[in-house]
C-alpha positions as a Markdown table, in Angstrom:
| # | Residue | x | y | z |
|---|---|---|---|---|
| 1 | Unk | -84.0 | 43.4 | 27.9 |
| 2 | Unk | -87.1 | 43.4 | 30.1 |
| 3 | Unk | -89.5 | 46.5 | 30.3 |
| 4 | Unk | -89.4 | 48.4 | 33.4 |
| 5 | Unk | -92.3 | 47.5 | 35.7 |
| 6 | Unk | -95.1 | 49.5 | 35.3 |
| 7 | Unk | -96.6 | 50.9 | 39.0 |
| 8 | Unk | -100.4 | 53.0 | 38.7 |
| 9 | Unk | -100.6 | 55.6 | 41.3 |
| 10 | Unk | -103.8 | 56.8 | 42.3 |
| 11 | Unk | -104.2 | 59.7 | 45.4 |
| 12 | Unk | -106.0 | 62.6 | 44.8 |
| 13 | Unk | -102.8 | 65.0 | 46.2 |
| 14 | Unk | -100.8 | 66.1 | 43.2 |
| 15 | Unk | -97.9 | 66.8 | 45.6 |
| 16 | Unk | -97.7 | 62.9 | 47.1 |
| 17 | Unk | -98.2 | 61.3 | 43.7 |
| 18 | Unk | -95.3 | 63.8 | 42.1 |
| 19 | Unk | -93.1 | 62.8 | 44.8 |
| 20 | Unk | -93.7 | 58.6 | 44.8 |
| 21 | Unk | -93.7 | 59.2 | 41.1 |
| 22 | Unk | -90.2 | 60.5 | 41.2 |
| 23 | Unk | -89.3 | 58.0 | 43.8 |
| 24 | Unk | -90.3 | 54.9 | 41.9 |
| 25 | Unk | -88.8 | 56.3 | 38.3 |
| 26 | Unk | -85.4 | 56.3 | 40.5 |
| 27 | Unk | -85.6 | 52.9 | 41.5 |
| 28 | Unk | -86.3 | 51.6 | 37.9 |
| 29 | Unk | -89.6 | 51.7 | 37.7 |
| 30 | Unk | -92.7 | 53.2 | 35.0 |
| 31 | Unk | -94.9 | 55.4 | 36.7 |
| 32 | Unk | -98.4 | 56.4 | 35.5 |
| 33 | Unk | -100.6 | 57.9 | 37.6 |
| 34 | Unk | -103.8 | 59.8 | 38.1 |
| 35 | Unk | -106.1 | 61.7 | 41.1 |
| 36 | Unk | -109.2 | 59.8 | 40.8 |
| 37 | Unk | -110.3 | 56.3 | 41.6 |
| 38 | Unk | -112.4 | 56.2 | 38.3 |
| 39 | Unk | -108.6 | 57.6 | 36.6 |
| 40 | Unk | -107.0 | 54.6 | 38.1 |
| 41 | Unk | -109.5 | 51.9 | 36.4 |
| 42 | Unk | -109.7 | 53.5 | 33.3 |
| 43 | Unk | -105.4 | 53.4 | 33.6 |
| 44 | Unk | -105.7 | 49.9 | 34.6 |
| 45 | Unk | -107.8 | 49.1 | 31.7 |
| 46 | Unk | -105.8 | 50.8 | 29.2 |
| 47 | Unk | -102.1 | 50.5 | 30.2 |
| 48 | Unk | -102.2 | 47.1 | 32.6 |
| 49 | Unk | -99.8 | 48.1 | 35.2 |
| 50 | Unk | -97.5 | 45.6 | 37.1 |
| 51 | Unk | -99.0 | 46.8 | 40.2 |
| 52 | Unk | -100.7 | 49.7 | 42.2 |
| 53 | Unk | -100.4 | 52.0 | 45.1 |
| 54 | Unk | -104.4 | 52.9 | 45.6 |
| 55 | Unk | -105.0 | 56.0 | 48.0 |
| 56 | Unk | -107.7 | 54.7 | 50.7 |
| 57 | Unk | -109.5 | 58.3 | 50.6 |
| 58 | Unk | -110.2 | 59.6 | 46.9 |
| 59 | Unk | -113.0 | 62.2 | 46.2 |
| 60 | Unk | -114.8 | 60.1 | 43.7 |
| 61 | Unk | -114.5 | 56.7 | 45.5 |
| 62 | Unk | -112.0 | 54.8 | 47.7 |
| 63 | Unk | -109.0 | 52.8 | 47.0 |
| 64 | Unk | -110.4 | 49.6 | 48.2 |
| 65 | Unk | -112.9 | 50.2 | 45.5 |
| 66 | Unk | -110.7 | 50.0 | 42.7 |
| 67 | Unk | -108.7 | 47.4 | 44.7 |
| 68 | Unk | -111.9 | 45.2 | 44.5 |
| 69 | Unk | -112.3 | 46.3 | 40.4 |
| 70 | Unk | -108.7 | 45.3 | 39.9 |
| 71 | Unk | -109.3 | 42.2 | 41.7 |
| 72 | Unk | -112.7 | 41.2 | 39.6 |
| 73 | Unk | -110.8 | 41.7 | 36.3 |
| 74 | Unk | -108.9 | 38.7 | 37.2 |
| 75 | Unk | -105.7 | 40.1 | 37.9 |
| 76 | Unk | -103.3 | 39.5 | 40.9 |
| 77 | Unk | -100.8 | 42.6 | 40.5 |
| 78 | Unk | -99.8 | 43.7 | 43.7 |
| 79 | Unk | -101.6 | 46.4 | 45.5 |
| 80 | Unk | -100.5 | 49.1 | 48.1 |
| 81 | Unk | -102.9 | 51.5 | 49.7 |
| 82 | Unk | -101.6 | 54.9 | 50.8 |
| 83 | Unk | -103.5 | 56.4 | 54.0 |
| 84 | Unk | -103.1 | 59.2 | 56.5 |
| 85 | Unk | -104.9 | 57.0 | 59.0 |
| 86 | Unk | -102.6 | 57.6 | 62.0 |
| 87 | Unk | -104.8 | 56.0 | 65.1 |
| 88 | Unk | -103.9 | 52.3 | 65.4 |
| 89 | Unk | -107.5 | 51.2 | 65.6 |
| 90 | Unk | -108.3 | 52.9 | 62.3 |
| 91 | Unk | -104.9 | 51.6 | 61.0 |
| 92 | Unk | -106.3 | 47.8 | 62.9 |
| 93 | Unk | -109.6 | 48.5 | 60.5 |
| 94 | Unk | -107.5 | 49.0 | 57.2 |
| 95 | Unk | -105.3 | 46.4 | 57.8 |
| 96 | Unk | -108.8 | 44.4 | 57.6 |
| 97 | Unk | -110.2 | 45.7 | 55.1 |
| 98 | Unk | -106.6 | 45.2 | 53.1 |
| 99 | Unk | -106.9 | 41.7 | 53.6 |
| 100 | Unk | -110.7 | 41.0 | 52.5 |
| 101 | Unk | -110.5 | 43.1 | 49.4 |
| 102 | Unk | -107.2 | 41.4 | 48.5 |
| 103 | Unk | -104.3 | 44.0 | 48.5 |
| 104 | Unk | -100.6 | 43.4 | 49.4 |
| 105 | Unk | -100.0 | 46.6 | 52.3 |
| 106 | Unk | -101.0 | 49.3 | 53.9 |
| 107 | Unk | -98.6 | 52.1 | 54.2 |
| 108 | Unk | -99.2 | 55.0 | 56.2 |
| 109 | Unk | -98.8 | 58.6 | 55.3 |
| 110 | Unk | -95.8 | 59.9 | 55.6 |
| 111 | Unk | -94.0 | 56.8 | 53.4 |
| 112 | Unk | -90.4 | 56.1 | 53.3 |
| 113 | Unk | -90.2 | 56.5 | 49.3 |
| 114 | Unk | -87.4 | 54.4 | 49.6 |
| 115 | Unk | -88.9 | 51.3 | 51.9 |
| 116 | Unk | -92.3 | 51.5 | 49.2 |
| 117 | Unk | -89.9 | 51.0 | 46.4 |
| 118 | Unk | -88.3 | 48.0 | 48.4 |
| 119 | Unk | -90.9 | 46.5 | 49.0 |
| 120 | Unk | -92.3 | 46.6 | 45.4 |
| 121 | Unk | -89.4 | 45.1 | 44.3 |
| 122 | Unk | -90.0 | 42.3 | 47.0 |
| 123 | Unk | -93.9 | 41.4 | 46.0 |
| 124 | Unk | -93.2 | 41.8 | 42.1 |
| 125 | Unk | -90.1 | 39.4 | 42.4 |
| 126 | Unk | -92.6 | 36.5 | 44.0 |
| 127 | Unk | -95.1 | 37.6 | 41.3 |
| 128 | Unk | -92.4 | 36.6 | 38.4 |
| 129 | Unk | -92.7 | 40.3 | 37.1 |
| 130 | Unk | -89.0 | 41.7 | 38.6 |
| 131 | Unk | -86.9 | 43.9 | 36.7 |
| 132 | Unk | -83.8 | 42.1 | 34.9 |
| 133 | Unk | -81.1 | 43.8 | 37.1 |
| 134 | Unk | -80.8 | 42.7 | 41.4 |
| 135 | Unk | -82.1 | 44.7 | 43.7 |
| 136 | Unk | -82.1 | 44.3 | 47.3 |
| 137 | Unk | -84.7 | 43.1 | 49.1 |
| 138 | Unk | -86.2 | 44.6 | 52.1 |
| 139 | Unk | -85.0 | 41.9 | 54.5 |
| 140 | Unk | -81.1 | 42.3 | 53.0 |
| 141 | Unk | -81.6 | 46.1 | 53.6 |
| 142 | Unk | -82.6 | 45.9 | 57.0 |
């Protein structure tokens, strides 16, 4: 039997990371996570997640930072950024800066728990890292 994906989460608001945390643990998913941007490369490092949801805004650095360190380590794991951004030409700008430092999606604060975990079902099925049992994808949900 295959190992539960492994999913770092990285925002610095105990409160949001408890909550995706429980989230993803009920949609078959291992969660570990951590308030800092240096917390999530050390994590990265040490425990090589399946993939990451990166807060954009993190007190020691942003997510697009440890995007761009995830990234330089040669590994292709799906990547998620979490931001409050709520203006669409801030959200225009992210969905750049997404793009250039090679994550998967933007998702905006507040998150459908439910949609996230969907969709990180989707992009680690077309990495080959899927969990053993079938889960709906977002398209057959909709």
């Amino acid at each position: 039997m295959k190992a539960k994906p492994l999913v770092l989460i990285a925002d610095d608001d105990r409160h949001i990371r408890e909550a995706l945390a429980s989230r993803l643990l009920q949609a078959d998913f291992d969660v570990v996570g951590t308030g800092s941007a240096d917390g999530a490369m050390a994590l990265f490092d040490r425990r090589q997640p399946d993939a990451a949801i990166l807060d954009v805004r993190m007190p020691d650095a942003d997510g697009f930072a440890v995007c761009e360190y995830i990234r330089k380590k040669g590994s292709e794991i799906p990547v998620f950024f979490l931001t409050g951004a709520d203006e669409s030409i801030i959200r225009n700008h992210l969905a750049t800066l997404t793009a250039a430092v090679g994550a998967n999606h933007f998702v905006t604060k507040p998150y459908d728990g439910k949609t996230l975990a969907l969709m990180l079902h989707d992009a680690l099925k077309s990495k080959g890292r899927g969990i053993t049992s079938e889960k709906p994808t977002c398209a057959t949900r909709l």
